[in-house]
Each structure stands twice: as structure tokens, then as C-alpha cells.
C-alpha positions as CSV (number, residue, x, y, z in Angstrom):
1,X,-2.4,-37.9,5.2
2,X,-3.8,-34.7,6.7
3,X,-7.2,-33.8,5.3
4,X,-6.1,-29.8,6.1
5,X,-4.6,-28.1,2.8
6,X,-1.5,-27.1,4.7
7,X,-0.3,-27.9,8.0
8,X,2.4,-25.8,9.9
9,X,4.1,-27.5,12.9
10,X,6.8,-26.2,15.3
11,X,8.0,-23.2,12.9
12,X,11.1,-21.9,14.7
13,X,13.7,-19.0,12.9
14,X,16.3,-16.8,14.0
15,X,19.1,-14.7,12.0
16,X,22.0,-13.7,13.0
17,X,23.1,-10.5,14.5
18,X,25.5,-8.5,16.5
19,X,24.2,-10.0,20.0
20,X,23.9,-13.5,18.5
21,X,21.1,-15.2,17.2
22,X,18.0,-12.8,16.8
23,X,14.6,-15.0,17.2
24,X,11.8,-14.0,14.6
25,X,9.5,-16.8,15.0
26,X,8.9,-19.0,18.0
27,X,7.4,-22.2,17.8
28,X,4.0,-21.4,14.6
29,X,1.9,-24.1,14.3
30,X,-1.7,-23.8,12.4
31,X,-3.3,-25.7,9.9
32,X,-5.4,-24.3,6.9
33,X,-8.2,-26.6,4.8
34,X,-9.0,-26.7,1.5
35,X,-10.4,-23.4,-0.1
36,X,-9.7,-21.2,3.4
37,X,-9.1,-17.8,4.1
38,X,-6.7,-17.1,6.3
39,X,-5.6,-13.4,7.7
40,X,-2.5,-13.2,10.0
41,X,-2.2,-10.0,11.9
42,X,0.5,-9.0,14.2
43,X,2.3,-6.1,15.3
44,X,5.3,-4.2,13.3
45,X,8.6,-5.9,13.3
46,X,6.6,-9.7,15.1
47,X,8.1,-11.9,12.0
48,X,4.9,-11.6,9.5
49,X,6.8,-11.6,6.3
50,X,9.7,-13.6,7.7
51,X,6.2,-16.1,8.5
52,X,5.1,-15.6,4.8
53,X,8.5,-16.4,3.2
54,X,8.8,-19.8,5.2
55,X,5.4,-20.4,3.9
56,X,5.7,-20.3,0.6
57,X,9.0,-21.9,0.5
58,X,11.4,-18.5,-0.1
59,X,13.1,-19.4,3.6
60,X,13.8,-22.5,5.6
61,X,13.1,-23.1,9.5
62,X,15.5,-23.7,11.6
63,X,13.2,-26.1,12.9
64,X,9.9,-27.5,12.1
65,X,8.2,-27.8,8.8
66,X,5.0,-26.7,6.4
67,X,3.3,-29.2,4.6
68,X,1.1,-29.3,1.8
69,X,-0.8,-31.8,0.8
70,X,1.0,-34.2,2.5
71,X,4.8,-32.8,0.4
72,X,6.9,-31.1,3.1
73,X,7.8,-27.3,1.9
74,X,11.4,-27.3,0.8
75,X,11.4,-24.4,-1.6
76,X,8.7,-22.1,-4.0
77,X,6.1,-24.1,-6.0
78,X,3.8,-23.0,-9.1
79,X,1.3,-24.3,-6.4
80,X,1.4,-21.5,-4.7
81,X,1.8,-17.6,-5.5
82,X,2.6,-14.7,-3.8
83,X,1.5,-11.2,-4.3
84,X,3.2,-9.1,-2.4
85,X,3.2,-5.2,-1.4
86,X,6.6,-4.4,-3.6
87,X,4.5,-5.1,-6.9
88,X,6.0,-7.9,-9.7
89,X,4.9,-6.3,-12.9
90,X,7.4,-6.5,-15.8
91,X,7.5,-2.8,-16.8
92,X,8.9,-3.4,-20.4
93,X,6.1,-5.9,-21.1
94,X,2.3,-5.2,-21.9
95,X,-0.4,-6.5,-20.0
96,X,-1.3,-9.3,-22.3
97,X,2.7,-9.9,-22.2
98,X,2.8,-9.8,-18.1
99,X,-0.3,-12.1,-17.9
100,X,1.3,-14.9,-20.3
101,X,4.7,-14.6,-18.7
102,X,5.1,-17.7,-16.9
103,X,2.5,-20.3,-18.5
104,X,4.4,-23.3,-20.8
105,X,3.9,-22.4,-24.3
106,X,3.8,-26.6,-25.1
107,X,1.0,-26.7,-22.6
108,X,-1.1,-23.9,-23.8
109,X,0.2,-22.8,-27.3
110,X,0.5,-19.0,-28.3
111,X,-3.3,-19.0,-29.2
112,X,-4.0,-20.2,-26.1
113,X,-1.9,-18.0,-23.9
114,X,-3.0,-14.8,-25.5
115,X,-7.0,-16.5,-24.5
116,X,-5.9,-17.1,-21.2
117,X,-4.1,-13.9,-20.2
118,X,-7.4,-12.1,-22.0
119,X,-9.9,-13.7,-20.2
120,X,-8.2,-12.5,-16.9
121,X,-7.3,-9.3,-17.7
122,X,-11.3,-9.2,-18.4
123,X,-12.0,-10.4,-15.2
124,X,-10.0,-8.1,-13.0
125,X,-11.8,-5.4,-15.2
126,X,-8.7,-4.7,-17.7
127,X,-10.7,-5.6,-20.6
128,X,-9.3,-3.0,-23.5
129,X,-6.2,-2.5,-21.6
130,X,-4.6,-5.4,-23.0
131,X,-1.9,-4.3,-25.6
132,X,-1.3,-1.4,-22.5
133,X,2.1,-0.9,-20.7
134,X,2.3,-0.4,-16.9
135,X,3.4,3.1,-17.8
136,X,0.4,3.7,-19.0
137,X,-1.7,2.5,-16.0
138,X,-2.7,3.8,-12.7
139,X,-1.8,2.3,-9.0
140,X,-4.9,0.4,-9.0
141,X,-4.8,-1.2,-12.6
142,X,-1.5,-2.0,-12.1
143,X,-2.6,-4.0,-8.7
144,X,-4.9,-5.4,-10.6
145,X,-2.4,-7.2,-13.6
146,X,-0.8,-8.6,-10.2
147,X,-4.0,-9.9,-9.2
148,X,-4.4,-11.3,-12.9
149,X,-0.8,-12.9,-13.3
150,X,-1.5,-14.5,-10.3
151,X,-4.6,-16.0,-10.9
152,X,-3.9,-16.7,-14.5
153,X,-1.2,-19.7,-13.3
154,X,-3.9,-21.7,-11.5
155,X,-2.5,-21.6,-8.4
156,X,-3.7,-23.6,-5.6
157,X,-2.6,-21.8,-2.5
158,X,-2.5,-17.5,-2.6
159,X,0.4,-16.5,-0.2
160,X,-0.6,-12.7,0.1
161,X,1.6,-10.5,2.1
162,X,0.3,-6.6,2.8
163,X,-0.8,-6.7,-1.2
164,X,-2.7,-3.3,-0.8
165,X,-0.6,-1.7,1.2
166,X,0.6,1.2,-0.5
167,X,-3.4,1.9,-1.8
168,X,-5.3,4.8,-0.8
169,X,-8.1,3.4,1.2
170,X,-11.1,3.3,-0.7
171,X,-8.9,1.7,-4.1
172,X,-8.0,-0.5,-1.4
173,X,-11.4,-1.7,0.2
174,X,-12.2,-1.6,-4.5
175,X,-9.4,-4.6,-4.7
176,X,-10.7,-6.5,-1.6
177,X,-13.8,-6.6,-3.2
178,X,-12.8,-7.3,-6.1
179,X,-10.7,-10.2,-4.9
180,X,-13.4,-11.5,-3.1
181,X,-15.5,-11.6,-6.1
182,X,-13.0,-13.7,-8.3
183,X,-12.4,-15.7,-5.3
184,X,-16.4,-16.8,-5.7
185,X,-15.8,-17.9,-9.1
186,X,-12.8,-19.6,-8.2
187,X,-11.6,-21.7,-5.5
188,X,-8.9,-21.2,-4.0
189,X,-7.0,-21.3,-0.5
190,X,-5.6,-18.0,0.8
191,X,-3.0,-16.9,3.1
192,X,-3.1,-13.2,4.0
193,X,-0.6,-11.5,6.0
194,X,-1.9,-8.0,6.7
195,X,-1.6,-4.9,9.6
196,X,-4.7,-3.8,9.3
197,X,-7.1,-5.4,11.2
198,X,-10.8,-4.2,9.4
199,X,-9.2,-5.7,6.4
200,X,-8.7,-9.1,7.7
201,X,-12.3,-9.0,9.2
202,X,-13.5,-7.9,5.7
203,X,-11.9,-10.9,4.0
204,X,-11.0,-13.6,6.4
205,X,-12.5,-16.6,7.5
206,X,-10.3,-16.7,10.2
207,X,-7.4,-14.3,11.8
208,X,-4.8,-15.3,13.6
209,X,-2.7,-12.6,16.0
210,X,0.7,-13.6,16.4
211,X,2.6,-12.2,19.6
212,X,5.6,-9.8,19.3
213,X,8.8,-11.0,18.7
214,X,9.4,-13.7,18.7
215,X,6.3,-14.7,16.9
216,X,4.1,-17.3,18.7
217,X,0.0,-17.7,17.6
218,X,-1.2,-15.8,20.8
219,X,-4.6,-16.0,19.6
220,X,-7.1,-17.3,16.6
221,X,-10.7,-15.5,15.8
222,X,-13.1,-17.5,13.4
223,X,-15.3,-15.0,11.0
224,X,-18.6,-16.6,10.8
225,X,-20.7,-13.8,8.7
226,X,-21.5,-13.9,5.5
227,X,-19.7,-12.0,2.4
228,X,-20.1,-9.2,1.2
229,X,-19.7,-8.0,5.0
230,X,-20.8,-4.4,6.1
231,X,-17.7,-3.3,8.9
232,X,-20.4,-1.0,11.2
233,X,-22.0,-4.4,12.1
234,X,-21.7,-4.3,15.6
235,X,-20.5,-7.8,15.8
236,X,-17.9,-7.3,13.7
237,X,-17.3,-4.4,15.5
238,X,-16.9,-6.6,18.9
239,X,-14.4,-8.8,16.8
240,X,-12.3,-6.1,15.8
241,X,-12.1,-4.9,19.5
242,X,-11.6,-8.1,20.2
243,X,-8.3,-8.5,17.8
244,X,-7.3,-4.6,18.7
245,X,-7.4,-5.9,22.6
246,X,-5.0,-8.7,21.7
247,X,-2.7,-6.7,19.5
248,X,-2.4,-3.8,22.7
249,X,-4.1,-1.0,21.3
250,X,-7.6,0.0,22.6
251,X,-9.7,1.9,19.6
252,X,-10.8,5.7,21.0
């Protein structure tokens, strides 16, 4: 068995269209270990989210496989979540309602749900906002009960495609940190799929720039600076030129 957490060999996926079959993704193979960060940047339209979905098991390849743990990927797993840009927050439950949604009631019992949701809502800083319905909440809070719900299942692998997205920038570089900061008190492997480059540098471990379509890894930065990371270091400065070079576009 591999000692990487997940292992992606020979990823390959095309969909049909009116010239035939349209290549997305051309031959993906990485591997991620155990309590990773991973960032996958690429240009619009290159296959990221197609990427993601085969991933986390919401699409097959038409060749090749993901493996996790050893189990080949045939379909989604409360192994792994995904927290996506498009937002998953059940709008006619309350907070404390959205966080328990999900977790087996013979597993945890009422009491125990209503704990369990609590204590995360605490942690991503809802604390008081419990008995609260999305209605009621701002664009960041609301990120943040996705952030909870997510967290609150256990899961062992974070699939994470553009999740701040539609943020204003600084409530966006607020939820980075405070994802990194839960992510210190809980281990966890991540996958990030993300267009923004100074975000992957800020979180990352290690970014990978796939080519355009089809998607191919054309090439894979490691991050080796500590956390919290300040972006006007000039060596992360140098990396980001580095990644801008590969993507084609030279920063003015």
C-alpha cells in the first residue's frame, strides 16, 4: 500500500460535443500525503473543477484512477467533503440545524449532536448565532457555517474548489486565516482548487499549475515558509512570479 494519502494516476476525461469528444483532462497524475495542503491553479476553462469532481468521486475517468488509502475512488465518501464556491447551506434550517444535518443520530444522540454542531459553530466564531437562520447572516458568516458543516463530519480529506470566491478580498484573506487556524487544531489533508495564485501561496504547502486544456500537471512549486505567511516577502514574491510565469501572465 502507498504510504501517500491519495494517489492520482493517468486521470484522462473528455465530454461529448458537437466536434466529438472534447478533452478536459489529459493524463493527472500526483500524489498527496497524510495531513497535506494542496493548491491547484490553472487557467479559466483548463478542467479544474472537472479535476475536483473526479477527485472526490462526483465524476468517473475515462481512464485512470484516484486512490485513497489504498480503496480506488468509485463515487463520494463521508471521507471526504467538498466546499465549494456555490455555497450548501440549508436556508430553511438554523445554524445549529445545518451543522447537525448529516451526523447519525444512533452514533451521536440528540444531546450529542446539538454539542457537536455548538462547539463548531464556536470555533468558526458563530458562537450566539446558533438558533440563527442564514437569512439572518452576512456573506461571511454564512461561509463560515460551510466551513463548520464541513468540519463538523470529521472528514479526512477537504476537497475545496474556489470556496471564497465570490468574497470581497479582505473577508476572503479573514476565512483563509481562519481556515488555517482550525486546520492547526485539526488535522486534516486538503485539496484546494483556486485562480488566484497569492491565495494558494498563502495556504499551500504545495501548488501545482496545470496546462490549458487539456489539463496536464505542467508544473509543481513546494511552499517551504512557515504559517502565518506575510505575501510582501520577497521570496514568496519570486514564487508567485514564478507560478504567474507558468500560467502566461507576467505581473506589471
Amino acid at each position: 500500500m502507498s504510504a501517500n494519502k491519495i494517489d492520482v494516476a493517468g486521470l484522462k476525461k473528455g465530454f461529448p460535443s458537437d466536434n466529438g469528444l472534447l478533452p478536459v483532462i489529459d493524463g493527472v497524475s500526483f500524489s498527496v500525503a497524510d495531513g497535506e495542503f494542496v493548491a491547484i491553479v490553472g487557467p479559466s476553462g483548463c478542467g479544474k473543477s472537472t479535476l475536483m469532481n473526479i477527485l472526490a468521486g462526483f465524476e468517473r475517468p475515462d481512464e485512470g484512477a484516484v486512490v485513497v488509502d489504498g480503496t480506488t475512488v468509485r463515487g463520494p465518501s463521508p471521507r471526504g467533503i467538498v466546499i465549494s464556491q456555490h455555497g450548501s447551506v440549508f436556508p430553511w434550517l438554523t445554524v445549529q440545524q445545518n451543522l447537525m444535518f448529516g451526523l447519525e443520530g444512533e452514533v451521536h444522540g440528540e444531546g450529542g449532536k446539538a454539542a457537536l454542531a455548538d462547539h463548531y459553530a464556536a470555533m468558526v466564531g458563530l458562537k450566539g448565532f446558533e438558533a440563527s437562520y442564514p437569512h439572518e447572516l452576512s456573506g461571511g458568516m454564512l461561509k463560515r457555517v460551510e466551513i463548520a458543516r464541513a468540519f463538523v463530519m470529521k472528514p479526512e480529506i477537504l476537497y475545496m474548489d474556489e470556496p471564497f470566491s465570490a468574497l470581497d478580498a479582505l473577508l476572503s484573506l479573514r476565512m483563509r486565516t481562519e481556515l488555517l487556524r482550525i486546520l492547526e487544531e485539526e488535522r486534516h489533508t486538503v485539496l484546494l482548487i483556486t485562480h488566484d495564485v497569492e491565495e494558494a501561496i498563502y495556504m499551500a504547502d504545495r501548488i501545482m499549475v496545470l496546462s490549458p486544456r487539456p489539463a496536464s500537471i505542467q508544473a509543481a512549486f513546494d511552499v517551504p515558509f512557515a504559517r502565518p505567511r506575510k505575501l510582501s516577502n520577497p521570496d514568496l514574491q519570486a514564487l508567485k512570479d514564478a507560478i504567474l510565469r507558468e500560467l502566461g501572465v507576467a505581473e506589471v
